[in-house]
C-alpha positions as CSV (number, residue, x, y, z in Angstrom):
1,X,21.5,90.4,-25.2
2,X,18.1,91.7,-24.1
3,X,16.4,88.4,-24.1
4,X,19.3,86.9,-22.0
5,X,19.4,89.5,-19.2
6,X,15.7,89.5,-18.8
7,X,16.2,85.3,-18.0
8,X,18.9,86.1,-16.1
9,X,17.0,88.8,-13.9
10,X,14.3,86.0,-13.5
11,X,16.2,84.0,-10.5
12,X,14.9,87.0,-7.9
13,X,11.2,86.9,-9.1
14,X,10.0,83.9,-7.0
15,X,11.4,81.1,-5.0
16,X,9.6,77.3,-5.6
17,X,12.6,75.8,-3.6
18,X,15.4,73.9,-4.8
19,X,18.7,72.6,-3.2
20,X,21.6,74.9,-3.9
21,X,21.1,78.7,-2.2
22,X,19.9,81.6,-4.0
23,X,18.0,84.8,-3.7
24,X,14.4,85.6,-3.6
25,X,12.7,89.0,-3.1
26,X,9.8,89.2,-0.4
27,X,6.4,91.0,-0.3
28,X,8.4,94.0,1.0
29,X,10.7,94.0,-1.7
30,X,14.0,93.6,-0.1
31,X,16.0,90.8,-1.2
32,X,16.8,88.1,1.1
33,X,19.4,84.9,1.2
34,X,18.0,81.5,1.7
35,X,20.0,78.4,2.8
36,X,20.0,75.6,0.8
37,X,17.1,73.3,1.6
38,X,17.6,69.4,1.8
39,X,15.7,67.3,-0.1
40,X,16.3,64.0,1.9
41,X,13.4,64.5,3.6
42,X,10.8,64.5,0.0
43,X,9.5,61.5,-1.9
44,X,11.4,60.7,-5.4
45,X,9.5,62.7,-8.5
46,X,7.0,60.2,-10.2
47,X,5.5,60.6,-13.9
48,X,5.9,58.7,-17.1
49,X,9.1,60.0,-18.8
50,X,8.4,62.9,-21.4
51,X,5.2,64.1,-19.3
52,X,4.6,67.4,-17.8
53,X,1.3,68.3,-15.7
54,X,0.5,71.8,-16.6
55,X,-1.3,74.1,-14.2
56,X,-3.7,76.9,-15.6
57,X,-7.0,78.0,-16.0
58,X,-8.6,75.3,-18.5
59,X,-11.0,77.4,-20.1
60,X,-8.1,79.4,-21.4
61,X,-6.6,76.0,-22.4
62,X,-9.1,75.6,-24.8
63,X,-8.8,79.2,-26.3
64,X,-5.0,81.2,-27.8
65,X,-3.3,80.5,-24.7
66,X,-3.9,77.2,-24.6
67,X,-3.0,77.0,-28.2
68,X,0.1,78.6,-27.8
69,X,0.9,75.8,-25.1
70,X,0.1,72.7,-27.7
71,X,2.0,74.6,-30.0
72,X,5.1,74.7,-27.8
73,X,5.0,71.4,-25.5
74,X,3.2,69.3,-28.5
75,X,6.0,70.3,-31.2
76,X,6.6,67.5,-33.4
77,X,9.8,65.9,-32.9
78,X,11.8,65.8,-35.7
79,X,13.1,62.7,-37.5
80,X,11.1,60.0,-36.3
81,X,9.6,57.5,-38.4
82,X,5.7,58.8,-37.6
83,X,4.3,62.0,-35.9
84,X,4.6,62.0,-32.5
85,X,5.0,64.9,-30.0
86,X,7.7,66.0,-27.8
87,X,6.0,65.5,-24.4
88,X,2.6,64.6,-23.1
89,X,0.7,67.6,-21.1
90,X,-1.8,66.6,-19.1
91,X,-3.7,70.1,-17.9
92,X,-5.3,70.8,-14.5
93,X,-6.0,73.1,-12.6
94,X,-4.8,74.7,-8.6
95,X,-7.9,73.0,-7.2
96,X,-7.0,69.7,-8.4
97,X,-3.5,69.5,-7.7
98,X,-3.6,66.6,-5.2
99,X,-0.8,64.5,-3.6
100,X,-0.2,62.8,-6.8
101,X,0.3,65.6,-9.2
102,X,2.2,67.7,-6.3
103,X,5.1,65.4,-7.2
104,X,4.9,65.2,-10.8
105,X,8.9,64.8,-12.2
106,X,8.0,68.1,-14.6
107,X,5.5,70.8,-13.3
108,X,4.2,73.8,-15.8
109,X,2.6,76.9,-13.9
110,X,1.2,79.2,-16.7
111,X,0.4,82.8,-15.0
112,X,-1.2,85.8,-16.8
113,X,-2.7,88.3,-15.2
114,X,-5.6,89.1,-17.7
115,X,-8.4,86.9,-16.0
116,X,-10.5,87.1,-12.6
117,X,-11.3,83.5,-12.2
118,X,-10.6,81.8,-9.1
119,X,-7.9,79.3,-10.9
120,X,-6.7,82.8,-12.2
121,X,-6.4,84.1,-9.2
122,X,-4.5,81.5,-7.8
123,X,-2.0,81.5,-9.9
124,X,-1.1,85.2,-10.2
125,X,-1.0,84.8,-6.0
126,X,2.0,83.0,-6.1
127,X,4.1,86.1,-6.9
128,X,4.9,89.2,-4.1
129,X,3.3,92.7,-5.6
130,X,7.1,94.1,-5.9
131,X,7.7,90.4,-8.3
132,X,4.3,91.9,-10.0
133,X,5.9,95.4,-10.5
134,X,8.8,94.0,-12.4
135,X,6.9,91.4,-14.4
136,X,4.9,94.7,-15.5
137,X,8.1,96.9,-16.0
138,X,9.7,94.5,-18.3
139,X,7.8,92.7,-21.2
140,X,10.4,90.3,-21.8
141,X,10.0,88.7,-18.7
142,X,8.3,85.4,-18.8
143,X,9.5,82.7,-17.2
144,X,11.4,81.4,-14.4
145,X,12.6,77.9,-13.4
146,X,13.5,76.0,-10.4
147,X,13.5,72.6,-8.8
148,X,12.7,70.1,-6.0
149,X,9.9,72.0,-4.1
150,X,7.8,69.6,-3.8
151,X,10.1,66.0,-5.2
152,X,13.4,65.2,-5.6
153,X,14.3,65.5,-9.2
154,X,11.5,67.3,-9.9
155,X,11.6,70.2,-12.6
156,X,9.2,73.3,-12.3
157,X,8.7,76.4,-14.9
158,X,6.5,79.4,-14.4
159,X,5.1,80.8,-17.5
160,X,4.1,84.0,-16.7
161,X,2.7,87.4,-18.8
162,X,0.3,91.0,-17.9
163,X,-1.9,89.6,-20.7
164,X,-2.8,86.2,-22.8
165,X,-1.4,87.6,-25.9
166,X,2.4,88.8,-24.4
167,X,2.7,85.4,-22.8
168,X,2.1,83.8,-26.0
169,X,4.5,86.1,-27.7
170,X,7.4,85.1,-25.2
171,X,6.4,82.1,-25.6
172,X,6.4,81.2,-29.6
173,X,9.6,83.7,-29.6
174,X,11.5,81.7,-27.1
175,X,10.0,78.0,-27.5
176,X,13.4,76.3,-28.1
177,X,14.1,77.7,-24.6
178,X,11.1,76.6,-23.0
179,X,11.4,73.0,-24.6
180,X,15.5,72.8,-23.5
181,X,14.7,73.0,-20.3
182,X,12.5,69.7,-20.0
183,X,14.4,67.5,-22.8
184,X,17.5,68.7,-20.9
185,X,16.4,67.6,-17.3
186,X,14.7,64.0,-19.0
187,X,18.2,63.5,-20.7
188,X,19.8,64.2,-17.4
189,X,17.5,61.8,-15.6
190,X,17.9,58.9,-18.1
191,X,21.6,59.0,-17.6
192,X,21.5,58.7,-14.0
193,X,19.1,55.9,-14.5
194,X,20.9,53.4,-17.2
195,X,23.5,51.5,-15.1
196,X,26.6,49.8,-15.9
197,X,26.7,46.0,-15.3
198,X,30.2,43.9,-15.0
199,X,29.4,42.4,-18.3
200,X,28.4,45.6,-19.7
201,X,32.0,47.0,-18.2
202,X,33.7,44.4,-20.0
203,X,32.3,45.1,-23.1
204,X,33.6,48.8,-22.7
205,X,37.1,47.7,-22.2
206,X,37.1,46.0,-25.3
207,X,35.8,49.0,-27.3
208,X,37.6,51.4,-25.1
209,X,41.5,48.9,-25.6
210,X,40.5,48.7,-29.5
211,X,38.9,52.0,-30.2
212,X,40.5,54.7,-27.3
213,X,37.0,56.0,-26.5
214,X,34.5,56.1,-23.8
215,X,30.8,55.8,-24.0
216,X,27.9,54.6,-20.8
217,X,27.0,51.6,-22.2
218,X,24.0,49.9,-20.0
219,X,23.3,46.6,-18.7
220,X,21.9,44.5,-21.4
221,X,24.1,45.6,-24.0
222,X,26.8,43.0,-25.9
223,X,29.5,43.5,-28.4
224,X,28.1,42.7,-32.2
225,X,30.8,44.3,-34.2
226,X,34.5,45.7,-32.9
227,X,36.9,46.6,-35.2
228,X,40.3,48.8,-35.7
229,X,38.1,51.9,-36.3
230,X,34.6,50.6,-35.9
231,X,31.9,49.6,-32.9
232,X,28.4,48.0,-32.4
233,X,27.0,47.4,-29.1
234,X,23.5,46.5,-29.1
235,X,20.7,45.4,-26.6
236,X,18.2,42.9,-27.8
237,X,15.7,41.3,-25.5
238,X,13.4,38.6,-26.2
239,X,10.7,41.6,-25.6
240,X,10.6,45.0,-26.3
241,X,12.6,47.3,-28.3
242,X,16.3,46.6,-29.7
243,X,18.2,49.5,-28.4
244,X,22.1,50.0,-30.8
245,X,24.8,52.5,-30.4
246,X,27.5,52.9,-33.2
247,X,30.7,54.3,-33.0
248,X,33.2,54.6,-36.3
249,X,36.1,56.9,-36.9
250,X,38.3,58.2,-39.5
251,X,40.8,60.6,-40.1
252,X,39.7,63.9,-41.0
253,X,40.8,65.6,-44.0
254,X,38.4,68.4,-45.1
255,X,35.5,70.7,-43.7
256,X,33.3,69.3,-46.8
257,X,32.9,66.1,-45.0
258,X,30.5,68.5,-42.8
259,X,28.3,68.9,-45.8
260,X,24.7,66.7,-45.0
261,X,25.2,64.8,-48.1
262,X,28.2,63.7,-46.9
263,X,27.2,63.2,-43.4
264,X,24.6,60.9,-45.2
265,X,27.4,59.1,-47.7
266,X,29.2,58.4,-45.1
267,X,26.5,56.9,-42.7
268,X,25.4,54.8,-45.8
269,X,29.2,53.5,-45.8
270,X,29.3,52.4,-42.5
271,X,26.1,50.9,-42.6
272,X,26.7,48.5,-46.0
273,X,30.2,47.9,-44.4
274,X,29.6,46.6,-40.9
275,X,25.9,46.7,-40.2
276,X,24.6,43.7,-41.1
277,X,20.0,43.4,-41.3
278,X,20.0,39.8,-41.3
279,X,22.9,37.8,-40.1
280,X,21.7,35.1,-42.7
281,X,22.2,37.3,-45.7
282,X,25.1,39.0,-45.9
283,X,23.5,41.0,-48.8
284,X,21.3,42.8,-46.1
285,X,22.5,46.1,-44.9
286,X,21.5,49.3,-43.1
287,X,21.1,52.5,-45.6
288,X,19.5,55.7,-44.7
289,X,16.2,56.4,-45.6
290,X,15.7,59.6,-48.5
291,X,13.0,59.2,-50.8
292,X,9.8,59.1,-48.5
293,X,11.4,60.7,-45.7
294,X,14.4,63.5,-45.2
295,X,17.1,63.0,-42.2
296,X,16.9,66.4,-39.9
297,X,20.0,68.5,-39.3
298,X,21.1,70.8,-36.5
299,X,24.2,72.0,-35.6
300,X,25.0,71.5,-32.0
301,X,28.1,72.3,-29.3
302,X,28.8,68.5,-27.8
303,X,31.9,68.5,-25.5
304,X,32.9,71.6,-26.7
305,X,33.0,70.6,-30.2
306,X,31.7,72.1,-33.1
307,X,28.8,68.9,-34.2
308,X,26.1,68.0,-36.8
309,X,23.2,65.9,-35.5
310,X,21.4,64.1,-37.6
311,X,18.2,62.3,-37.4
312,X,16.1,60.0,-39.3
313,X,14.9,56.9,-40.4
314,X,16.8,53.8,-41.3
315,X,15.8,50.7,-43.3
316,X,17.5,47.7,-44.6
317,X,18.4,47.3,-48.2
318,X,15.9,44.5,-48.8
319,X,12.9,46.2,-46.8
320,X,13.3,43.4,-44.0
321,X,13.5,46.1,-40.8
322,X,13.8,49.5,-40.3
323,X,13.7,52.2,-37.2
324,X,14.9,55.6,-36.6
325,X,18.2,56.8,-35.2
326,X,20.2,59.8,-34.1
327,X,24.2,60.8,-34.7
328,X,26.7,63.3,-33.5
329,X,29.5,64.0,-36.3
330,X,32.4,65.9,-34.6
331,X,36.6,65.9,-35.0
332,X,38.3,65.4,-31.8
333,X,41.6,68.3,-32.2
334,X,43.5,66.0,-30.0
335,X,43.8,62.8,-32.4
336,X,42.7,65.0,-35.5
337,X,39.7,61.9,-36.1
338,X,36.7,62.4,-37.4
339,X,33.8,60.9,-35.2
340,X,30.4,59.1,-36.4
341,X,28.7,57.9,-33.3
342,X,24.8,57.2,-33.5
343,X,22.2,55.5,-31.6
344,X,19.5,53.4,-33.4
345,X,16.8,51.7,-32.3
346,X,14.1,48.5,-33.7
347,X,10.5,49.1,-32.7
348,X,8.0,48.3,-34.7
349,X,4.1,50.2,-34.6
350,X,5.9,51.3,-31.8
351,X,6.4,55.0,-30.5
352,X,10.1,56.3,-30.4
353,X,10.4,59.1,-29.1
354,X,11.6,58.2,-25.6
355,X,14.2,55.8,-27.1
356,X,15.8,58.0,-29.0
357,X,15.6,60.4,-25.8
358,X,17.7,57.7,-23.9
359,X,20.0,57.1,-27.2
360,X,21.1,60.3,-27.2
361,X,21.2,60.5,-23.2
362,X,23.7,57.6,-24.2
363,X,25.7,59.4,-26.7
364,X,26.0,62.7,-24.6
365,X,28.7,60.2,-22.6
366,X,31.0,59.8,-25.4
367,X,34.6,60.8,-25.0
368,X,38.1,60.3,-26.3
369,X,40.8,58.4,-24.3
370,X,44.2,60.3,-24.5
């Protein structure tokens, strides 16, 4: 309860601008109301999806604080078929932020106030002295976000500390926070950015007449496999990664079919049943990769609904393709069904990350017709 007041408390440290009104406190210390600012007036946020420009004093970048930052931003993401990390930082610092990285779509200041150097000094000006006092009253204050100031769709987040080492502690202690806040708003933007097409639309009222659900299912996309309890929609350009999104149901009949071996039995089921690897062999099937690499589990709220996600890697039976994929497993109360949906994706010596970014942007749209 501690941590979550202290984040709470840090919407009056600063103001970096943003649309919707809110409350900042000045150099006097009295709080004051701004009005909403528009943003018609800025240039759209620009930057390759999953990248954030951080701004800090590079010589600390190559120390503990910089360390700490790796350790945070460059995580590993889990259950993809090779290494790679969850964003890509590129570091700079007040002196070079030019035009171009001014509108970068994710923005990272990192602030301590142990340091005298001009970059330093630079960022621990960007807070009023009263800000300062609370910062230094409450140790579990360290970051603040906000949006738009200098793009629209632009994300910002201050990182701030009285020292190197409590920064890094906040940090490490609250990454999963820190990290939300960026795959969050790159979720948010992919959904905005995957449109619907007519032929797209008519695919969905197939699925949607046979199946009673609703999913965003892009341009590009056509029907592979519809049946009474069953759905494959896939993308698959002459160029570039095939892009997949599943959707089975079944009634539900016991909390065990929770359990990750059954999560896995039953993804294994659905893929030898309707997922064919080669349409020229039907003895070619998806199963779920286990002996050289483990599927990742998390539980999850999605719509409100208690969910396992589950990530891995995926392979034929005969070793003839293979890629990684991501699925929500959830009962919908309302029609007492057990839901499988998943997103999969065909990429070879190719990275995934992103694509499994914008699969689960896709999934987040899923919901039950009544």
């Amino acid at each position: 309860m501690k941590k979550f007041l202290a984040l709470i408390t840090l919407s009056i440290l600063v103001s970096c601008g943003g649309e919707k009104s809110k409350t900042e406190l000045g150099a006097d210390g009295e709080a004051k109301a701004e009005k909403a600012k528009s943003t018609s007036f800025l240039p759209d946020a620009a930057g390759e999806p999953g990248e954030i420009v951080v701004i800090m004093n590079k010589k600390k970048y190559d120390d503990k604080l910089g360390n700490a930052i790796k350790e945070v931003f460059r995580e590993t993401v889990p259950g993809l078929t090779r290494p790679e990390p969850m964003f890509t930082i590129r570091v700079i610092e007040p002196s070079e932020m030019n035009r171009i990285f001014k509108v970068a779509r994710n923005l990272v200041y990192v602030i301590s106030y142990e340091g005298r150097s001009a970059a330093d000094q630079w960022l621990q000006n960007t807070f009023s002295e009263v800000s300062k006092e609370r910062i230094f009253s409450n140790p579990d204050l360290f970051m603040q976000t906000s949006e738009n100031k200098y793009a629209k769709g632009q994300k910002i987040l201050q990182l701030f500390g009285t020292d190197d080492d409590s920064l890094i502690k906040n940090m490490k202690e609250n990454s999963k926070i820190v990290q939300n806040f960026f795959n969050i708003a790159e979720k948010e933007r992919l959904a905005k950015s995957l449109r619907m097409s007519s032929e797209s639309r008519t695919v969905l009222r197939k699925v949607n007449d046979k199946l009673g659900i609703n999913i965003k299912i892009p341009s590009g996309y056509e029907l592979a496999v519809l049946e009474d309890d069953f759905a494959w929609v896939r993308a698959l350009p002459a160029v570039g990664p095939s892009k997949n999104l599943v959707i089975y149901s079944k009634k539900y009949t016991s909390e065990s079919e929770f359990d990750e071996e059954n999560i896995i039995k039953l993804r294994n089921e659905v893929g030898k049943t309707y997922i064919f690897g080669d349409p020229e062999n039907k003895e070619s099937y998806m199963t779920t990769e286990t002996k050289y690499m483990q599927p990742v589990f998390r539980n999850i709220n999605f719509n409100n609904q208690y969910t396992v996600e589950m990530k891995g890697a995926w392979k034929t039976n005969n070793f003839s393709v293979g890629g990684t994929f991501v699925s929500y497993t959830f009962v919908d109360e309302s029609t007492e069904k057990l839901y499988y949906i998943e997103g999969f994706v065909i990429h070879p010596s190719e990275d995934h990350r992103e694509l499994i970014r914008e699969m689960e942007s896709l999934l987040t749209t899923f919901r039950v017709s009544l």
